[in-house]
PLY file of the C-alpha trace (Angstrom):
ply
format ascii 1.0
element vertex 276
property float x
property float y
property float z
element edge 275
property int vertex1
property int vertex2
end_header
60.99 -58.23 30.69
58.86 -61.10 28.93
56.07 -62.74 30.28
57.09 -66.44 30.16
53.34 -67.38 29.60
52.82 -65.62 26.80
56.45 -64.55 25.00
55.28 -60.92 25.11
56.89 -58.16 26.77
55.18 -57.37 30.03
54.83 -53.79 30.69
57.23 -51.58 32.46
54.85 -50.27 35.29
57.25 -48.21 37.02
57.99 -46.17 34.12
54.52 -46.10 33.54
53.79 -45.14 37.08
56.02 -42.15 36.76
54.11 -40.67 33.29
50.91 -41.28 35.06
52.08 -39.72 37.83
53.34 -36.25 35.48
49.71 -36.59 34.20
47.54 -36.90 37.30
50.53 -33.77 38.79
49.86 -31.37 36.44
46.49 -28.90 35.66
45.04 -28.71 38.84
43.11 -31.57 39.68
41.42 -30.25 42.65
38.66 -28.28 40.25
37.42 -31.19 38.92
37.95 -33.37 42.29
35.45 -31.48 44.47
32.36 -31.78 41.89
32.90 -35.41 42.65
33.11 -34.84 47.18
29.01 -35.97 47.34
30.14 -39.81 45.91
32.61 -39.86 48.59
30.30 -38.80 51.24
27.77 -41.15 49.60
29.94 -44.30 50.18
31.37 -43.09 53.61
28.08 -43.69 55.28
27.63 -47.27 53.26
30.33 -48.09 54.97
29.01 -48.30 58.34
32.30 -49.32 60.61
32.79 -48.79 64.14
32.98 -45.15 65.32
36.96 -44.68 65.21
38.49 -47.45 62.99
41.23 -46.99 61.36
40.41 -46.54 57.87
42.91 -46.19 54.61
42.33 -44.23 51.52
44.38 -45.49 48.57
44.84 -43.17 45.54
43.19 -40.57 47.90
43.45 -37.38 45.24
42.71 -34.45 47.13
40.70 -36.04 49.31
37.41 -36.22 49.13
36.63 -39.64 51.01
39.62 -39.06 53.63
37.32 -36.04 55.04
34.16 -37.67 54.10
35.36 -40.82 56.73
36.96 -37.92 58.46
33.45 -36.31 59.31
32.38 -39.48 60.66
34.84 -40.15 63.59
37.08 -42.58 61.89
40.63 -42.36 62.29
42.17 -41.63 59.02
45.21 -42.14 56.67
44.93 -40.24 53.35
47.45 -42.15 50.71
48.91 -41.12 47.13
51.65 -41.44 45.15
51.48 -37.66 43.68
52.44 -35.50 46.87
50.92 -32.50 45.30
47.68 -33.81 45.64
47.64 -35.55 49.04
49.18 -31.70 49.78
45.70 -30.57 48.43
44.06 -32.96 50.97
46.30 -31.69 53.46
44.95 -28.20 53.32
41.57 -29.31 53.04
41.69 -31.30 56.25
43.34 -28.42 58.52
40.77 -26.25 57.66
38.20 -28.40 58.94
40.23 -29.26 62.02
40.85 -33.05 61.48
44.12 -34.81 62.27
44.42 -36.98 59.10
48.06 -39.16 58.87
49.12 -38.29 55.05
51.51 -41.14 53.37
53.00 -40.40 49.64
52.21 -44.16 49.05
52.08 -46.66 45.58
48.53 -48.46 45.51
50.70 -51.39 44.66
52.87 -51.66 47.44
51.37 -50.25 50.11
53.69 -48.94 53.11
51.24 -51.04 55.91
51.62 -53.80 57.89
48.90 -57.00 56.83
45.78 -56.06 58.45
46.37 -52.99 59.62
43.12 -51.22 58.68
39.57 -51.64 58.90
38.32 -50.24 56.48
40.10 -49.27 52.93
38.25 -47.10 50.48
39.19 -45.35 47.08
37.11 -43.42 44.87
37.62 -43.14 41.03
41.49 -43.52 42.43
42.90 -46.65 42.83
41.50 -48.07 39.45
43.71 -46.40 37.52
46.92 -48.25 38.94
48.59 -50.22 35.89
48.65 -53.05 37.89
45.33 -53.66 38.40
45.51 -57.32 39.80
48.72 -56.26 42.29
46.74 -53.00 43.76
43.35 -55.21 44.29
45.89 -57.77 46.35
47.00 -54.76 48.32
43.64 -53.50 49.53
43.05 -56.90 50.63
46.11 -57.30 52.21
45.83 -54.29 54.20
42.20 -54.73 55.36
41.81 -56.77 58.27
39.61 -59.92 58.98
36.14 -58.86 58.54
36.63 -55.68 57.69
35.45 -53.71 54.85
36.81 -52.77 51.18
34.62 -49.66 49.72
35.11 -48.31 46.65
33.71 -45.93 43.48
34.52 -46.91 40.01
33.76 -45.46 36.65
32.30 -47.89 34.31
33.20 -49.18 30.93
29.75 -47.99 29.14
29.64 -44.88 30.89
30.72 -41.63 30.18
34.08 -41.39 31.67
34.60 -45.02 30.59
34.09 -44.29 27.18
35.81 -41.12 27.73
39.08 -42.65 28.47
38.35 -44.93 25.00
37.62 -41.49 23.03
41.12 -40.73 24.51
42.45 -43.66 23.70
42.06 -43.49 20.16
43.87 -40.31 19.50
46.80 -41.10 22.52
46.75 -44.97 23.12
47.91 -46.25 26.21
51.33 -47.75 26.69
51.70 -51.68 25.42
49.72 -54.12 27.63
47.79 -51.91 30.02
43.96 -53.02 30.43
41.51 -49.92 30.89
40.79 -48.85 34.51
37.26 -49.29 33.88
37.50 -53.03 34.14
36.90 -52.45 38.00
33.50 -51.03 37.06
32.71 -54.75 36.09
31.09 -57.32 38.38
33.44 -60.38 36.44
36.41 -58.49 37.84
35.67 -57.20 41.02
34.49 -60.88 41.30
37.77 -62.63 40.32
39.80 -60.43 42.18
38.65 -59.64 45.23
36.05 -63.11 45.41
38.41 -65.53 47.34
38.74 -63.67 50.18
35.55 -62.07 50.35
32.18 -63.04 52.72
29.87 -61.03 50.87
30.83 -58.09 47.79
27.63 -55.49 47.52
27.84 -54.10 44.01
25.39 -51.03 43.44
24.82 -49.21 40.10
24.87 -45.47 40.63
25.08 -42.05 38.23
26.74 -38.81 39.20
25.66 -35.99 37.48
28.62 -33.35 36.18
26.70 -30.26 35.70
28.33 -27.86 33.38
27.18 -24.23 31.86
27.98 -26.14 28.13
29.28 -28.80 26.51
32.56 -26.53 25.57
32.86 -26.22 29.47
32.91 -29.31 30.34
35.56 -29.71 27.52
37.66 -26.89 28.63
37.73 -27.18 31.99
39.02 -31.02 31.60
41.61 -29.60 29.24
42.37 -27.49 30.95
42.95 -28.46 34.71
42.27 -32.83 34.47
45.55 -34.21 34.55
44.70 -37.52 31.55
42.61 -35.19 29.18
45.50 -32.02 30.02
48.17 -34.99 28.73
46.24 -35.82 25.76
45.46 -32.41 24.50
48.93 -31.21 24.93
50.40 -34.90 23.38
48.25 -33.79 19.99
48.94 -31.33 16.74
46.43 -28.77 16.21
44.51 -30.97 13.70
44.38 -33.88 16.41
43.50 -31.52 19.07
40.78 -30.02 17.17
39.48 -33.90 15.97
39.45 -34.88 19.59
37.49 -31.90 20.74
34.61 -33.03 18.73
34.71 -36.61 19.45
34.18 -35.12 23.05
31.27 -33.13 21.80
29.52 -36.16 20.45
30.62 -38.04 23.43
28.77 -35.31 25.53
25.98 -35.38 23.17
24.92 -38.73 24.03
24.88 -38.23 27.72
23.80 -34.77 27.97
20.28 -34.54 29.88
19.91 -31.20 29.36
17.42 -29.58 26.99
18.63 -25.95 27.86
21.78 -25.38 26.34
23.65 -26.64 29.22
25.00 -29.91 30.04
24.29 -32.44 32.64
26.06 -35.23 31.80
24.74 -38.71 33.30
28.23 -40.18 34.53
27.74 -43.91 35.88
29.83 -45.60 38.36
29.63 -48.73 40.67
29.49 -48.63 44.49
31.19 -51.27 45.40
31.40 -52.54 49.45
33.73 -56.22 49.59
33.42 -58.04 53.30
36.48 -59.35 53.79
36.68 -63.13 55.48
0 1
1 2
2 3
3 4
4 5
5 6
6 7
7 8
8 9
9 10
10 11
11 12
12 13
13 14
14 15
15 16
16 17
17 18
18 19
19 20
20 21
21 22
22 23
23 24
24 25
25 26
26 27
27 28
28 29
29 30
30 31
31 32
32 33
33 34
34 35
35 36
36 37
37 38
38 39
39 40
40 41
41 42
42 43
43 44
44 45
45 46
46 47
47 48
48 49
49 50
50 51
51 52
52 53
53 54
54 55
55 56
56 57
57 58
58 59
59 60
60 61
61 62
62 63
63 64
64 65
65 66
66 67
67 68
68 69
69 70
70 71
71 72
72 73
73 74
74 75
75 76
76 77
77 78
78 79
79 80
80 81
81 82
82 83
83 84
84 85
85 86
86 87
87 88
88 89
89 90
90 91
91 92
92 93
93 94
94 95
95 96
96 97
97 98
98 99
99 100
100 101
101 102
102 103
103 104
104 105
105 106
106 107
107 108
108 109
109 110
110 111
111 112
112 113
113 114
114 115
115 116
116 117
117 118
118 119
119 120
120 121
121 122
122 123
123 124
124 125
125 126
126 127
127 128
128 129
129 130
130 131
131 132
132 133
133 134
134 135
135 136
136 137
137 138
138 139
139 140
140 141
141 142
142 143
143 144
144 145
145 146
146 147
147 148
148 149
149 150
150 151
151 152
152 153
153 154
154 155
155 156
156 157
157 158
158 159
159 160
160 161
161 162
162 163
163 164
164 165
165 166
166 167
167 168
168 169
169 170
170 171
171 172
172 173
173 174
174 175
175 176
176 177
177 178
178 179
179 180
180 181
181 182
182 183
183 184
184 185
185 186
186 187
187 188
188 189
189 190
190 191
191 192
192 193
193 194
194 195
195 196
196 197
197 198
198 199
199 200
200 201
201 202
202 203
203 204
204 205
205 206
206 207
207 208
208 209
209 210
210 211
211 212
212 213
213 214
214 215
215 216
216 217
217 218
218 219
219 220
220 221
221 222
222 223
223 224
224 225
225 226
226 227
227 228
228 229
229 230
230 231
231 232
232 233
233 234
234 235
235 236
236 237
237 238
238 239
239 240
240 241
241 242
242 243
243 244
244 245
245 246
246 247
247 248
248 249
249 250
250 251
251 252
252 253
253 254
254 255
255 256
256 257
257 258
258 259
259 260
260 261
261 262
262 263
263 264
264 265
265 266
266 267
267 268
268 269
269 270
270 271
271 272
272 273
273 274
274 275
C-alpha cells in the first residue's frame, strides 16, 4: 500500500505484527519480566481508582501490572497478542488465587466495547505496537469518561532506549516504523492522547537492573529477551561479536557500580492521562 500523502509505501503492520510477535514468543521472557514487577506495583497504586473497577492491561507480558491491580481489588483483564505469555500470567495469577479474565488481544484493535474499562494500564508493553498512533486511539477508546490511562515507558535517552538504537544499527527495523521510545516523550504522549485528556501527569523515574556483570546482563538478554534473542541470532559471528561490545559500552555508560558488578540506571516515564 502507498500512503497517498506522501507516495511512500506505508508499512505492512500485520506482517510486522507477526515477526514481532516470533520475537517477543521466543527465549523466555518471563526472566527478564519479573526484575521489572516493582514498576508495575509502583504505578498500580498511582492509579488510585475505585476499589473493584474494571481495569484493562494491554500488551500485559506475563503480567506484572495485571497482579499488581490484581492485589488491589480491581477486577482485571490481562491482554496480549502472544498467548504464551498471557499463559505465563495465567500461572502467575492462580497461584496467588486471583480470578483474572485473559484475552489473546492486538493493542490495535482491541476486542472491547467503547468505554468499557476504567482504568487501562501497560507497562514497557503497549509501546512497542507498530502502530503507535492506532494503539494510543485504542486505550482511549476503551477507557471510559473520566477514567484513567496509566502507563510505563522506556525513554529515548535512556538505556533501553538507546538499547533498541544499539540494536538498530546492526538489525534495522522494517521500512517506516518510528522507535517505541517516542512514548517516553512528553510531545507525543501530548499529541496523542491531549484531545481527550483533563489532565496527563508525566513523572520521570529510573529502575535499576541489577546484574552480577556487565556480560550478565548481556547474556541473559541474549539469551532469554525476545528483541535482543532476534538480533543475536539475525547476526554472523563477526556481527554478533561487534554488537556484544557496543552493549558493553552501552552498559558502561550507565553502570553505577564501582564493584565489578552492574547496576544499570534504566529511565522510564510514569505516565497517568485523565480522560474527559
Amino acid at each position: 500500500m502507498t500512503n497517498e500523502m506522501t507516495g511512500q509505501a506505508s508499512p505492512d503492520y500485520e506482517a510486522i505484527k507477526t515477526k514481532q510477535n516470533a520475537a517477543w514468543g521466543s527465549g523466555d521472557y518471563a526472566k527478564v519480566g519479573v526484575m521489572l514487577q516493582l514498576v508495575g506495583e509502583t504505578l498500580a497504586e498511582a492509579m488510585e481508582l475505585p476499589y473493584g473497577a474494571p481495569v484493562l492491561d494491554v500488551a500485559a507480558g506475563n503480567g506484572n501490572i495485571t497482579l499488581a491491580m490484581a492485589r488491589r481489588g480491581y477486577d482485571v483483564t490481562s491482554s496480549d497478542y502472544v498467548g504464551e505469555l498471557l499463559d505465563m500470567g495465567r500461572g502467575r495469577a492462580e497461584a496467588e488465587g486471583f480470578d483474572i479474565n485473559f484475552k489473546v488481544a492486538d493493542a490495535e484493535n482491541l476486542p472491547f466495547d467503547d468505554g468499557s474499562f476504567t482504568g487501562v494500564v501497560s507497562t514497557f508493553g503497549v509501546m512497542f505496537t507498530p502502530n503507535q498512533e492506532q494503539s494510543a486511539s485504542e486505550l482511549l477508546r476503551v477507557c471510559k469518561s473520566g477514567g484513567r490511562i496509566g502507563l510505563a515507558n522506556w525513554t529515548p535517552d535512556g538505556f533501553i532506549g538507546q538499547l533498541f538504537k544499539t540494536l538498530g544499527r546492526l538489525v534495522p527495523p522494517p521500512a517506516g516504523v518510528q522507535s517505541p521510545a517516542r512514548w517516553g516523550t512528553r510531545e507525543w504522549l501530548e499529541e496523542n492522547f491531549g484531545n481527550e485528556a483533563s489532565n496527563i501527569s508525566i513523572t520521570p523515574k529510573t529502575f535499576k537492573l541489577r546484574f552480577e556483570s556487565p556480560m550478565a546482563f548481556i547474556d541473559l538478554f541474549r539469551t532469554y529477551y525476545g528483541p535482543v534473542h532476534k538480533a543475536f541470532l539475525a547476526l554472523e559471528p563477526a556481527g554478533q561479536e561487534e554488537l556484544t561490545q557496543d552493549m558493553l559500552a552501552l552498559i558502561e555508560c550507565f553502570n553505577i557500580a564501582d564493584d565489578g558488578s552492574s547496576i544499570i540506571a534504566a529511565d522510564y516515564l510514569e505516565v497517568l492521562v485523565d480522560k474527559k
